[in-house]
N, C-alpha and C positions, 0 to 999 in steps of 0.2 A: 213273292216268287222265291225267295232267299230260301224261306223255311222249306217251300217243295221240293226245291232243287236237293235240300239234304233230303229229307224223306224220298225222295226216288233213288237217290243213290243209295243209300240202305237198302231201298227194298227189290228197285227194278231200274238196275244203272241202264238199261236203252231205254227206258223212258226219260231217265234223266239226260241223256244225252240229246234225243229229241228236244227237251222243253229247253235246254241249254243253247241248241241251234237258234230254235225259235225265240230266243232270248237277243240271240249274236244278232241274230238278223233285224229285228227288233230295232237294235242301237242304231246299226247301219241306215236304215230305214228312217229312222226318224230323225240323224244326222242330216240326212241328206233332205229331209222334205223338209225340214226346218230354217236348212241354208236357201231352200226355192223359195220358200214362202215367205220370209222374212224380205228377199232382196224383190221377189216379181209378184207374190199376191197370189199365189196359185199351188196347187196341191197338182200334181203332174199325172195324169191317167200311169203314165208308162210305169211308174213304179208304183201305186195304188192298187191299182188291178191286180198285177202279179204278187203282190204282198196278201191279197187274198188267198190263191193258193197255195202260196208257200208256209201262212201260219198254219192256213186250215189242214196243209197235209202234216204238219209237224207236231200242232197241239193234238190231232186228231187219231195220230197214230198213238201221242205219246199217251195219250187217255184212252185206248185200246190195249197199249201195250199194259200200262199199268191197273186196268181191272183184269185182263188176263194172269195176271200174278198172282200167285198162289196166295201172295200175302197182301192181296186186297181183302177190304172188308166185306167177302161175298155174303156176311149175314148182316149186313149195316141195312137198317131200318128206316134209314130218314127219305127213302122217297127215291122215285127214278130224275125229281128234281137236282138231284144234286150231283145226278152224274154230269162227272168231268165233259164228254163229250156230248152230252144236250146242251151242256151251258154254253159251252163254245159257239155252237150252234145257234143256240137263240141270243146270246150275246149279243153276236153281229145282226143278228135282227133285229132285237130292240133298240141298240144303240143307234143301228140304221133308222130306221124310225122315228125314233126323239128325234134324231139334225133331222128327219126330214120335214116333220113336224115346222120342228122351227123356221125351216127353210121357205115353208109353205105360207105362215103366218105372215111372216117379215123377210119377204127376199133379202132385201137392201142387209140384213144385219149378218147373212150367213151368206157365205157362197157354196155350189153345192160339191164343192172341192173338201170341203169339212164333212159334209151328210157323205161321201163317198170311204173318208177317211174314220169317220167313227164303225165302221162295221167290221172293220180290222181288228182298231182298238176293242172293239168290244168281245171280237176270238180271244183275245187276249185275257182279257180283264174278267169274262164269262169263263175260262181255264180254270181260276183261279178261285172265285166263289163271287155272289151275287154282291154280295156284299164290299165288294172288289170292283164290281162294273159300276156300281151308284159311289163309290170313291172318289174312283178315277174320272168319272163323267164333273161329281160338285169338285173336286180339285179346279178341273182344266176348267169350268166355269168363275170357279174363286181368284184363282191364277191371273187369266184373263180380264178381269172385276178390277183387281188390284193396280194391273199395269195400266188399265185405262185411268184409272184414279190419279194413277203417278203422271200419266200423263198431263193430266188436267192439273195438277197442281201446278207441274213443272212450265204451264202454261205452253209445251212441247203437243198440242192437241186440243182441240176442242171436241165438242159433242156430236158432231158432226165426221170427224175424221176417223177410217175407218183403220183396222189393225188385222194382223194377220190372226187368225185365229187357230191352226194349225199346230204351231209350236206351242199354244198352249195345253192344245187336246194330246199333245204327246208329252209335254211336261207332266199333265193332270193322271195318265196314265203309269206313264214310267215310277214316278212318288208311289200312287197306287197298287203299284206291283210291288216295290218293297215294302210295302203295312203287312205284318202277321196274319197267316191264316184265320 
């Protein structure tokens, strides 16, 4: 996100102000669902829902604003794939998807506070490039892998006890946003 944030400011500072908001907000966002989930086990509609469209108005504009720029690559070849604003798009679809997948498999392992919260994450992560949305998706899986490990070791857990999975899908994310285009 780092590297974009310079490239829009060179090229289309309101879009970089847009993905900047939607960066701010972002923080705030996963500050807070971080501290719910960690202490009550729950991802909160109240702030979920609306995180929907406050990225999707923010990344959506800031990917309108910046193929409207003269100094977008209106002769780039690689595909209507790769616009900014389909990935967003389908981001949050796919990602939604995956958790819900999971969700569906194995109730007991996901609650669908996570399948509600990856379709954000994945406006996000989809902004940015595919390669960005499967990052951030095996981070906040690896992440999650790791602290149950630690658990187990620490004898602080068994196989049995379940973990907030939330603040990892935003950890997994957040890292994933700062990896280079």
């Amino acid at each position: 996100m780092i590297g974009r944030l310079g490239e829009l400011w060179q090229h289309t500072p309101l879009a970089f102000w847009l993905v900047l908001a939607a960066c701010l907000y972002f923080a705030v966002m996963a500050v807070r669902l971080t501290i719910i989930d960690v202490r009550h086990h729950l991802l909160p509609n109240r702030i979920v829902f609306p995180s929907y469209a406050v990225a999707g108005v923010l990344l959506l504009a800031a990917a309108a604003v910046a193929w409207a720029s003269p100094f977008s690559a209106a002769g780039d070849t690689t595909g209507i794939l790769s616009a900014p604003a389909l990935r967003v798009v389908a981001g949050a679809g796919i990602l939604w998807l995956f958790y819900f997948v999971l969700r569906f498999v194995y109730p007991p392992g996901m609650g669908f506070g996570d399948v509600k919260l990856a379709g954000v994450l994945g406006m996000y992560l989809g902004y940015l490039s595919w390669g960005h949305l499967f990052a951030g998706t095996f981070l906040a899986f690896l992440l999650g892998g790791l602290w149950s490990v630690a658990l187990l070791a620490a004898r602080r857990g068994t196989l049995k006890s379940s973990i907030p999975f939330g603040p990892f899908m935003l950890a997994g994310a957040a890292a994933a946003m700062l990896l280079p285009a």
